[in-house]
Kinemage of the C-alpha trace (Angstrom):
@kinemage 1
@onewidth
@group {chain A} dominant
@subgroup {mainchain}
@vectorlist {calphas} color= white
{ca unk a 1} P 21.127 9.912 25.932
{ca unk a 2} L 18.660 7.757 27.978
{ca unk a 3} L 18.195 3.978 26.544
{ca unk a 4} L 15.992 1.335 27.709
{ca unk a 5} L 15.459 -2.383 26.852
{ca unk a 6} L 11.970 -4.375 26.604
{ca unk a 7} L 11.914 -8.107 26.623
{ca unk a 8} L 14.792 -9.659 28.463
{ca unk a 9} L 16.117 -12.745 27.008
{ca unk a 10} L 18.861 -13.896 25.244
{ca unk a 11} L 18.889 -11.487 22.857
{ca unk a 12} L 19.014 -8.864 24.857
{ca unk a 13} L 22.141 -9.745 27.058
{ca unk a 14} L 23.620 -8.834 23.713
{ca unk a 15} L 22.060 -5.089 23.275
{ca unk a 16} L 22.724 -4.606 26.335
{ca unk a 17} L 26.316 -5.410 26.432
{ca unk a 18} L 26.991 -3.367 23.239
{ca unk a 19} L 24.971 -0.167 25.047
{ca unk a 20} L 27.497 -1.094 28.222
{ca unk a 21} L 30.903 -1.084 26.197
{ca unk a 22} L 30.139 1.844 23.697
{ca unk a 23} L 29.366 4.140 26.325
{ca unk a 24} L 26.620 6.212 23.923
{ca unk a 25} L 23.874 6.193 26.368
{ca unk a 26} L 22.743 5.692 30.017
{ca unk a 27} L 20.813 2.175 30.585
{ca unk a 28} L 17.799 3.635 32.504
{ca unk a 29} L 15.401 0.797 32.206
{ca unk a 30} L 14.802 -3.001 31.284
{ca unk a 31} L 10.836 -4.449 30.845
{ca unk a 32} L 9.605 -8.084 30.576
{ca unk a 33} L 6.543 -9.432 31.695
{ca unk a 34} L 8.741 -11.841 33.734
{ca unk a 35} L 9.826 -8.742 36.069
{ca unk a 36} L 12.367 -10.700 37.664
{ca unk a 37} L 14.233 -11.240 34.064
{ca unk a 38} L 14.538 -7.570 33.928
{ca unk a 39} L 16.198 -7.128 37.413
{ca unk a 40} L 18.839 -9.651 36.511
{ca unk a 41} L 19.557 -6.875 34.145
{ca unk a 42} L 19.397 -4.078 36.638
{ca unk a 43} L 21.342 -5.863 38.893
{ca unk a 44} L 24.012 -6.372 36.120
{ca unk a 45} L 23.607 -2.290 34.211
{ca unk a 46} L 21.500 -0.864 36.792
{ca unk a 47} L 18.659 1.483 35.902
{ca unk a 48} L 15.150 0.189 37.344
{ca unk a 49} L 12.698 -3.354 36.356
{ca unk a 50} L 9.388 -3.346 34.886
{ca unk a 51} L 6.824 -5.810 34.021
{ca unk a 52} L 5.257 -3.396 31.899
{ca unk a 53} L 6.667 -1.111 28.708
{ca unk a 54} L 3.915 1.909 28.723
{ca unk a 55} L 5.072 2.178 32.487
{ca unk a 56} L 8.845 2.157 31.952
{ca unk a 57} L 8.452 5.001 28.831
{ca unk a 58} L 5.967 7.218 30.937
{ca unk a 59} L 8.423 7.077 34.155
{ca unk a 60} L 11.921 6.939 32.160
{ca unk a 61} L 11.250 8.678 29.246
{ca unk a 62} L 14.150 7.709 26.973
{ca unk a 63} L 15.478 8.207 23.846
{ca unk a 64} L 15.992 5.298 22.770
{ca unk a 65} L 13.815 2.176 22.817
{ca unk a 66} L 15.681 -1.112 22.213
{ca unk a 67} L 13.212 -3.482 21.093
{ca unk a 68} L 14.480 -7.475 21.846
{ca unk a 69} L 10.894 -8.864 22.384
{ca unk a 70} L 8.964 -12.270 20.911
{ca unk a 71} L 8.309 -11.447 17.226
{ca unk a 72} L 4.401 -10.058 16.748
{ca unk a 73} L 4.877 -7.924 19.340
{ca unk a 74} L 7.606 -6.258 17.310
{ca unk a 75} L 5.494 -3.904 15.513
{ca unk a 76} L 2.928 -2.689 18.246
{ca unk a 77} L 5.723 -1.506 20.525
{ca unk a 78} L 7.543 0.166 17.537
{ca unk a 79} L 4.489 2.138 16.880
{ca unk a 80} L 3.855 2.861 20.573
{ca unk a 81} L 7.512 4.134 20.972
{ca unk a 82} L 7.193 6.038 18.065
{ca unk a 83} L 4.237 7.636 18.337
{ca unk a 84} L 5.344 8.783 22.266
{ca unk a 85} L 8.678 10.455 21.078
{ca unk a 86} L 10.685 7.799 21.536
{ca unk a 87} L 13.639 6.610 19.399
{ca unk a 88} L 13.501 3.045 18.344
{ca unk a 89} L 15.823 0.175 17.561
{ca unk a 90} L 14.214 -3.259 16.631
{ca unk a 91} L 15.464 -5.975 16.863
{ca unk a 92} L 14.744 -8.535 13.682
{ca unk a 93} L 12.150 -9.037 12.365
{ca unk a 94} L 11.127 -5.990 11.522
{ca unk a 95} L 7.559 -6.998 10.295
{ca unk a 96} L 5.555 -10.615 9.892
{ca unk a 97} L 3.216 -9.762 7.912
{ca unk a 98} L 2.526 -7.096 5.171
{ca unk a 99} L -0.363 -5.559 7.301
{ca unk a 100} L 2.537 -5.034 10.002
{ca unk a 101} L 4.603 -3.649 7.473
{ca unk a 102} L 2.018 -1.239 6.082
{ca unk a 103} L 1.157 -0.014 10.309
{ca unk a 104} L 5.595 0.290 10.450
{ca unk a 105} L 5.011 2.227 7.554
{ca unk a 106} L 2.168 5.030 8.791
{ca unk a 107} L 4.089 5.038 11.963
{ca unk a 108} L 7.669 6.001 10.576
{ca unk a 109} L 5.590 8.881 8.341
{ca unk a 110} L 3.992 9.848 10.884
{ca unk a 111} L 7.016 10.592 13.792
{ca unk a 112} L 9.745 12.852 13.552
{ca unk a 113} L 11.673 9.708 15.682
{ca unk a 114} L 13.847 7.213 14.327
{ca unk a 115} L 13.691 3.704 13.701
{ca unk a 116} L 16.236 1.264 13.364
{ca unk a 117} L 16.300 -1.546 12.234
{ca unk a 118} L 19.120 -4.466 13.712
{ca unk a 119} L 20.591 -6.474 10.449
{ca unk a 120} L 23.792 -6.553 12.270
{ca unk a 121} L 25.728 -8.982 9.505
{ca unk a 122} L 26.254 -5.820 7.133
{ca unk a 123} L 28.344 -4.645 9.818
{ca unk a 124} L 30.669 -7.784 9.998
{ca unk a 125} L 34.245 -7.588 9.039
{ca unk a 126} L 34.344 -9.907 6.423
{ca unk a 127} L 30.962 -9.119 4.212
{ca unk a 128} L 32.259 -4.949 4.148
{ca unk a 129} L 35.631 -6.116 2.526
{ca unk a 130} L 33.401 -8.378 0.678
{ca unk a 131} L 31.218 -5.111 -0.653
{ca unk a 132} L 34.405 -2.588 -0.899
{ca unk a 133} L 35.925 -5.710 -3.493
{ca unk a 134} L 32.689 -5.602 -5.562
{ca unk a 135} L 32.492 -2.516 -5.733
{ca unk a 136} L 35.514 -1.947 -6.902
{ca unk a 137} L 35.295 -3.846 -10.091
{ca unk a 138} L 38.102 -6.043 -9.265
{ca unk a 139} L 35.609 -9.398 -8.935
{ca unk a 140} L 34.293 -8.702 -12.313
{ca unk a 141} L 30.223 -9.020 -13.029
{ca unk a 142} L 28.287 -10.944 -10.534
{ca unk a 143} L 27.104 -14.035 -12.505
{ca unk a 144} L 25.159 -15.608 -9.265
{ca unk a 145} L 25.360 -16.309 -5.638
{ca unk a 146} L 24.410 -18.700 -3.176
{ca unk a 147} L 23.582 -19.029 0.680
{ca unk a 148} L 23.718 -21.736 2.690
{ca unk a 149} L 21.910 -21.676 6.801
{ca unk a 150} L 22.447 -25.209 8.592
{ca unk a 151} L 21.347 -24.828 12.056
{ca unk a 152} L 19.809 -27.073 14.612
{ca unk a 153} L 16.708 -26.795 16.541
{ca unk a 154} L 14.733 -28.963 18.402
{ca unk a 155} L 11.522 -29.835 20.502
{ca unk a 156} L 12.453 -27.767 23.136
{ca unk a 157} L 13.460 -24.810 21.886
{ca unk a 158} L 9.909 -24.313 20.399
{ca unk a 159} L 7.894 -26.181 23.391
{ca unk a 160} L 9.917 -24.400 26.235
{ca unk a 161} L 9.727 -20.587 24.733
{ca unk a 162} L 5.518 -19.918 24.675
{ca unk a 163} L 5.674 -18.455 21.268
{ca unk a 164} L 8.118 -20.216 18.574
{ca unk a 165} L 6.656 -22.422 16.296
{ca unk a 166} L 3.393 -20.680 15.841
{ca unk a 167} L 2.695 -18.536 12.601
{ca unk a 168} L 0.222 -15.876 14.989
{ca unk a 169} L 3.228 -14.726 17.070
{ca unk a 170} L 6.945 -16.168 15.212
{ca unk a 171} L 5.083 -15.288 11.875
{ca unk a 172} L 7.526 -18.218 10.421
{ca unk a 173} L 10.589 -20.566 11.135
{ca unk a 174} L 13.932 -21.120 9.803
{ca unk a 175} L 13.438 -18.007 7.249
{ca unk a 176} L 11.948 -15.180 9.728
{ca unk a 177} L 14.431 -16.700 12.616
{ca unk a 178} L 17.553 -18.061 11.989
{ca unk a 179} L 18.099 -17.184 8.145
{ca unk a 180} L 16.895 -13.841 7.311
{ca unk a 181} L 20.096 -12.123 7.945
{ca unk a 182} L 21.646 -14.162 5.042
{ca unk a 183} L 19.029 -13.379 2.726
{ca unk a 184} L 19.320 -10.054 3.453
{ca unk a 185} L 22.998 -10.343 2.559
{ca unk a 186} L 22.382 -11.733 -0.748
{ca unk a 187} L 20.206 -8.294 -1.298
{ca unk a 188} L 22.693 -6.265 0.229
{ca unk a 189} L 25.388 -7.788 -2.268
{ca unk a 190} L 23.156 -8.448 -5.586
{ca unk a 191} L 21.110 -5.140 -5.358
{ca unk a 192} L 17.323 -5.103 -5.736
{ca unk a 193} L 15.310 -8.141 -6.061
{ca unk a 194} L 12.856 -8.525 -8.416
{ca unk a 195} L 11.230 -12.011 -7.954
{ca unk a 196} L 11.305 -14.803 -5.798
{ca unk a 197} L 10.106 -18.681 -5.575
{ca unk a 198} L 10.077 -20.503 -2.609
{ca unk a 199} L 9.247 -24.009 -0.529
{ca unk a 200} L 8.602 -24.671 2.980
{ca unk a 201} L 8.831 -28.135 4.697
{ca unk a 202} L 8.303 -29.538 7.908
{ca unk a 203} L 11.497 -32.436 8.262
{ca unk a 204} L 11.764 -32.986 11.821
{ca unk a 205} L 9.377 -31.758 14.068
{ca unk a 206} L 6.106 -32.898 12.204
{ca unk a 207} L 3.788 -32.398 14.873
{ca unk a 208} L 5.355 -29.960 17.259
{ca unk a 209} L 5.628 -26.483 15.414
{ca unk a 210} L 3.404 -24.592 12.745
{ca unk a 211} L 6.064 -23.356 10.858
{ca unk a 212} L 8.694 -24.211 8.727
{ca unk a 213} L 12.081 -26.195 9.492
{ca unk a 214} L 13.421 -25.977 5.913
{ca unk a 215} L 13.182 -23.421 3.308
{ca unk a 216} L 14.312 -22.873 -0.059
{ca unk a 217} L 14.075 -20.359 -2.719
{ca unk a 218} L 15.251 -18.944 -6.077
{ca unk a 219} L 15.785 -15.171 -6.522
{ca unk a 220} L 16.025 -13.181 -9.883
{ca unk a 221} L 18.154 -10.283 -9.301
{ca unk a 222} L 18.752 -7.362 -12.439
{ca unk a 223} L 21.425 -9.122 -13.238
{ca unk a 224} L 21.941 -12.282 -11.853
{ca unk a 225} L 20.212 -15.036 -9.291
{ca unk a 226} L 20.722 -16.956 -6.389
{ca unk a 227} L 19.912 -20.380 -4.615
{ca unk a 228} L 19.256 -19.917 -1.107
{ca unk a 229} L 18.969 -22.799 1.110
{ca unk a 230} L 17.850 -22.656 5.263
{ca unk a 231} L 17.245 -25.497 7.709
{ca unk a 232} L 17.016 -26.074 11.127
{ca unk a 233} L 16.831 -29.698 10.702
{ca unk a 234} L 20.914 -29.874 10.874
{ca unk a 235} L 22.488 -31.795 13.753
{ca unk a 236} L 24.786 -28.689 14.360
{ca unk a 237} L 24.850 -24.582 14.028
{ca unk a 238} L 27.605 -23.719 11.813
{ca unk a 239} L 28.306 -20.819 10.192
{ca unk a 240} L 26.155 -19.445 7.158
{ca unk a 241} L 27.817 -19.753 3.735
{ca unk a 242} L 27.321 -17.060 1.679
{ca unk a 243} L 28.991 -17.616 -1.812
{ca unk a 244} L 29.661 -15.178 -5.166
{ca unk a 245} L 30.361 -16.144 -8.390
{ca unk a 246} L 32.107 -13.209 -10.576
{ca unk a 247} L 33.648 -12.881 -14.018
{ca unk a 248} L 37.068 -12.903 -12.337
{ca unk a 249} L 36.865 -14.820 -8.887
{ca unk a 250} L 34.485 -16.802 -7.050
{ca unk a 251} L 33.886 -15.330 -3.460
{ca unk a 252} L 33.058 -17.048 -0.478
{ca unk a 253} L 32.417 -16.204 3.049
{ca unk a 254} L 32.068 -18.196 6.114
{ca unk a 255} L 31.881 -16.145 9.160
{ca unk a 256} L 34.590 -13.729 9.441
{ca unk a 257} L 36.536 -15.659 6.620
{ca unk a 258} L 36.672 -14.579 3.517
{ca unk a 259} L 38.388 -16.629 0.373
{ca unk a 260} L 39.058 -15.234 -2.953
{ca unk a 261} L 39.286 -18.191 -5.367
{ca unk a 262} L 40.864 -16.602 -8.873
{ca unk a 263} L 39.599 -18.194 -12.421
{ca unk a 264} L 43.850 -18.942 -12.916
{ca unk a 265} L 43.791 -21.430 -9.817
{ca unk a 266} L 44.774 -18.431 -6.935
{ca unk a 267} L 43.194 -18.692 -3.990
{ca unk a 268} L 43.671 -15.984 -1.608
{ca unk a 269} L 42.466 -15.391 2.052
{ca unk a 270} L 42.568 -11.645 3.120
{ca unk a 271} L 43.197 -10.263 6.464
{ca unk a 272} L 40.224 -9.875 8.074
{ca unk a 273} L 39.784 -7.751 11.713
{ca unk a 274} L 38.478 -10.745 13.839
{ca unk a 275} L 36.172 -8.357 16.057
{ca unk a 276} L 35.210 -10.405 19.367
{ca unk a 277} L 31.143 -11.868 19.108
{ca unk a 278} L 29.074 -10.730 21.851
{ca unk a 279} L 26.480 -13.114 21.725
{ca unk a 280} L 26.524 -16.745 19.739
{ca unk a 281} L 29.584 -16.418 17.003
{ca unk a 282} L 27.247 -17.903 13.847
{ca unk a 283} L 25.026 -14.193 15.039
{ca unk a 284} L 28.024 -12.401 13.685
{ca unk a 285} L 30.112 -9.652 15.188
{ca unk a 286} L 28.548 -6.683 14.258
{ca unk a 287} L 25.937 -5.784 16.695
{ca unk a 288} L 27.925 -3.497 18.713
{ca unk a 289} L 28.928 -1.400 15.291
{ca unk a 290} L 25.506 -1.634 14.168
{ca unk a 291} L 23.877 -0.085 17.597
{ca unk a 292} L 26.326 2.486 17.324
{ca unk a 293} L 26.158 3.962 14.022
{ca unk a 294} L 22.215 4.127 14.720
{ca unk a 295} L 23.267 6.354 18.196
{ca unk a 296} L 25.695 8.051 15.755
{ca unk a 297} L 23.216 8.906 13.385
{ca unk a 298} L 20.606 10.173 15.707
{ca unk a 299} L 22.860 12.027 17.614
{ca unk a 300} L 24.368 13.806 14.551
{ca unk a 301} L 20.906 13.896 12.089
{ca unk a 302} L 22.347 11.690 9.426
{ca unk a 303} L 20.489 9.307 8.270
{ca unk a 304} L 20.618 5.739 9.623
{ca unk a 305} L 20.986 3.058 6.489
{ca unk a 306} L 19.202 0.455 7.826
{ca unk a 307} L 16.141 2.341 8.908
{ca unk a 308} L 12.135 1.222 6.992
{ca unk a 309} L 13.031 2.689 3.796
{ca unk a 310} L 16.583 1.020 3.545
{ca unk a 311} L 15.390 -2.370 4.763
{ca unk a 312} L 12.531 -2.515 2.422
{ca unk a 313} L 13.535 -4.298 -0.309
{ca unk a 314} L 14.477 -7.176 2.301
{ca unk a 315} L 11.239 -7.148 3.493
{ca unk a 316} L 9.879 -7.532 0.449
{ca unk a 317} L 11.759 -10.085 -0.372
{ca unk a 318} L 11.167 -11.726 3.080
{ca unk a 319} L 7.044 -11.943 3.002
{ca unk a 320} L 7.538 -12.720 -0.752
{ca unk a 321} L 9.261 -15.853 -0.157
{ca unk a 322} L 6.489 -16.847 2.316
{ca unk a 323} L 3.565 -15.638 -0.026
{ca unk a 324} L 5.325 -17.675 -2.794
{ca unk a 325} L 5.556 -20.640 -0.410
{ca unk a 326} L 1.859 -20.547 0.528
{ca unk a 327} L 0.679 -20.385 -2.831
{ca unk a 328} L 3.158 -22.538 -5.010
{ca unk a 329} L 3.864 -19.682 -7.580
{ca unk a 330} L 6.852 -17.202 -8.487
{ca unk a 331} L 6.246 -13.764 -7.118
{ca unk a 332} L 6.978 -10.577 -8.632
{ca unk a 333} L 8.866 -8.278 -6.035
């Protein structure tokens, strides 16, 4: 197969790495509308630069799109790749807005390409023996969970990048950015979400960005509910706490560690495979498995989990923490 990359930043180094060491695909092509970002990459993978993507699908014409740009333009490309016969992998977000979900949507009916969507934390070592364990029965019913994103942003990462900070083109802050992955895994462990209520603040760059540094929100699962607390207001990144409380144990993961803490006063630690990070280590370790089961699944015609359909109810849950932030009420999912 024939893959290519559009937008070039930090992000990226990590797709394309992944692409580099799973061997799954050619690199033809890297596009940025800062051309020279994209021949750092050809220099480093080879293939050829562009400033601009319809150019680099009309002369390469790929299979697979790899989609690492700013946020809003997330959506327009995915529908361009897809509607040209082009194989796409996006990068999160997947949407900002429910009219960009509802254009995703018409686009995925309306190709007989795939899209993928990059939640690579289901793929991490530690939250799959964390979902093999609750599915096994051994943790007992989940009475409630909890997850916890401290990370630390400032002025500059907003006032240096041209589009953070603004709601037309991040589409929010430490939710849509930094956090989402967590609340996805709160989904991915509790099961479908039915309602959500939410707050947004502004602690510590008043001022500077339109969106928020701090969010909370409370989630009513079938049965069960969780707290779920981001900021990047923190003086440090650490990694996300994600925590489970069960009729027989009270999970917790931190990373790649995972701690079993029994009702009798055990508290065990299990073995977990400590796969090397390819980009920052609080992004998790499982972007390289998560690129290659989608280039697994389109190669064999299986279905891809995390493609619109499989991703939804995070979404949903996503834009329905925002609504419910914006207008101060619970919101049915």
């Amino acid at each position: 197969m024939k893959s290519v990359i559009v937008g070039c930043g930090g992000i990226a180094t990590v797709h394309a790495a992944s692409l580099s060491q799973l061997g799954e695909s050619e690199l033809a092509g890297f596009a940025d509308i800062k051309k020279e970002r994209a021949e750092n990459f050809v220099a480093k993978y080879g293939g050829r630069a562009y400033s601009c993507l319809e150019e680099m699908l009309d002369q390469e014409k790929p299979d697979v799109m790899h989609i690492c740009t700013p946020h809003y333009l997330h959506v327009p490309m995915a529908v361009y790749g897809l509607t040209h016969g082009v194989h796409v992998f996006m990068e999160k977000p997947p949407v900002i807005s429910g009219e960009q979900l509802a254009q995703l949507e018409e686009a995925v009916a309306g190709s007989d390409r795939r899209l993928g969507l990059c939640f690579q934390n289901r793929y991490n070592p530690s939250v799959q023996e964390v979902k093999k364990l609750l599915a096994s029965g051994e943790a007992g019913r989940i009475r409630g969970a909890r997850g916890l994103v401290t990370w630390s942003r400032g002025r500059e990462y907003y006032t240096e990048s041209g589009w953070r900070g603004s709601l037309a083109t991040e589409g929010g802050g430490a939710l849509i950015n930094q956090s989402v992955h967590t609340l996805d895994l709160l989904a991915y462990f509790l099961g479908t979400p039915l309602a959500v209520e939410a707050g947004i603040q502004n602690h510590h760059l008043k001022g500077i960005i339109e969106v928020e540094d701090t969010m909370e929100a409370y989630i009513r699962f079938a049965d069960s509910t969780a707290c779920f607390y981001a900021t990047t207001a923190y003086c440090d990144d650490v990694p996300p706490l994600i925590e489970i409380s069960c009729e027989n144990m009270t999970i917790r993961i931190e990373d790649l560690d995972v701690t079993y803490y029994y009702r009798d006063g055990r508290v065990e630690k299990p073995e977990i495979d400590r796969k090397e990070a390819l980009g920052k280590s609080y992004w998790g370790c499982g972007h390289k498995d998560c690129i290659g089961d989608f280039y697994r699944c389109v190669r064999t015609g299986e279905r891809f989990m995390q493609d619109l359909p499989g991703m939804r109810e995070t979404i949903r849950l996503m834009l329905g923490a925002y609504e419910s932030a914006r207008t101060a009420r619970p919101v049915d999912l």
